[in-house]
Steps between C-alpha positions, in 0.01 A plus 500: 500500500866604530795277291807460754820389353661315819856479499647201674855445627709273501312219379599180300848654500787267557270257591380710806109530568406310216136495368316454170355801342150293418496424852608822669201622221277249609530603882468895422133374322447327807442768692318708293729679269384542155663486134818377663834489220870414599818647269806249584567273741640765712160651687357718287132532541168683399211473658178704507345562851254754676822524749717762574842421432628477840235205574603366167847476585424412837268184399713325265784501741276305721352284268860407364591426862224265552465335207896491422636517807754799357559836629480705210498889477220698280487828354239597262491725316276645215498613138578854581832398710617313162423814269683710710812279484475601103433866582710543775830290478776714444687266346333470220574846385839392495667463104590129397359396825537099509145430645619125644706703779173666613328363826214626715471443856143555569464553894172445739518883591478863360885599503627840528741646243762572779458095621783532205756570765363181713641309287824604457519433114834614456692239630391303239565657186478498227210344574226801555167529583184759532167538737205572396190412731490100574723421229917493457625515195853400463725432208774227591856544331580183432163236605279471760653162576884737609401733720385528879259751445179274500197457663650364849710828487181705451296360724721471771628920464134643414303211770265411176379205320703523130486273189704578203346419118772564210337754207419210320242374705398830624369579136362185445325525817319823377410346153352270728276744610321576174432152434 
C-alpha cells in the first residue's frame, strides 16, 4: 500500500467548484481508497492505494467529475517530492529569508533544469523561481496574490498540469505524513 497526497486545484475557491471535504472523502472511500485525510478546504488529500500515481491522479479526476460534476485537475505526488522541497529549495539557503513569500508549483511532469528558460522568469522580477524535477519553487517579491507568474502562466508556457501550495502548507503537508 502506497500513501498519495493528491493535490487538487482550484477548488472551493471564490466560490468556484465547491465541495465538502467529508464528502469529497467519502467518495475517494467509495471507490476503494483507504485511510483517506483532507488538510484545508482547498484539495489537499492522502490516500493509500495499491495504484500507481498516474491512475491515482487519473481516478479522482473522474470520480470528482461524476459525482461533482467539476473539472478539476490532480497531481499527486508523494512523501519524497515534499522532502525534497526541504532539501532542495534554494531559497531557503537564503539569510532572513521571509518563508510566507515562498510558493511551490508542483507540476504533473519531470521538468528539465533548462525548462527555466520556458518560462521566461525574468520578466517578472523580482519575483524568481528554480526547477528541480516536478516541482517549481518560486519566491514572490511582494505576494502570490501581485504577480502574473502563477499557475495559468505555467501551465500554459511548459503545456503541464501546475498547482501552487505556499511553504506553509507545504510543511504541514509533510508533518502530515508522519502522522
Amino acid at each position: 500500500m502506497i500513501t498519495h497526497l493528491a493535490l487538487l486545484r482550484g477548488i472551493n475557491v471564490s466560490g468556484h467548484n465547491m465541495m465538502k471535504m467529508e464528502a469529497l472523502k467519502t467518495m475517494l472511500e467509495n471507490i476503494g481508497f483507504q485511510n483517506v485525510r483532507t488538510y484545508l478546504q482547498s484539495g489537499n488529500v492522502f490516500i493509500d492505494s495499491e495504484e500507481d500515481a498516474s491512475k491515482v491522479g487519473f481516478m479522482i479526476k473522474q470520480e470528482i467529475f461524476k459525482v461533482f460534476g467539476h473539472e478539476v485537475p490532480v497531481v499527486v505526488i508523494t512523501k519524497a517530492d515534499l522532502e525534497s522541497c526541504f532539501a532542495n529549495n534554494p531559497f531557503l539557503k537564503e539569510k532572513d529569508i521571509d518563508s510566507k513569500k515562498l510558493y511551490v508549483a508542483f507540476v504533473s511532469t519531470a521538468l528539465k533544469k533548462e525548462n527555466i528558460n520556458d518560462l521566461k522568469i525574468s520578466q517578472f522580477k523580482p519575483d524568481e523561481a528554480s526547477i528541480d524535477e516536478n516541482k517549481i519553487f518560486i519566491k514572490y517579491a511582494v505576494g502570490a496574490g501581485k504577480t502574473r507568474f502563477d499557475q495559468k502562466y505555467i501551465e500554459k508556457k511548459l503545456n503541464v498540469t501546475a498547482t501552487i501550495r505556499n511553504w506553509n502548507t507545504v510543511t504541514n503537508l509533510l508533518n502530515m505524513y508522519s502522522e
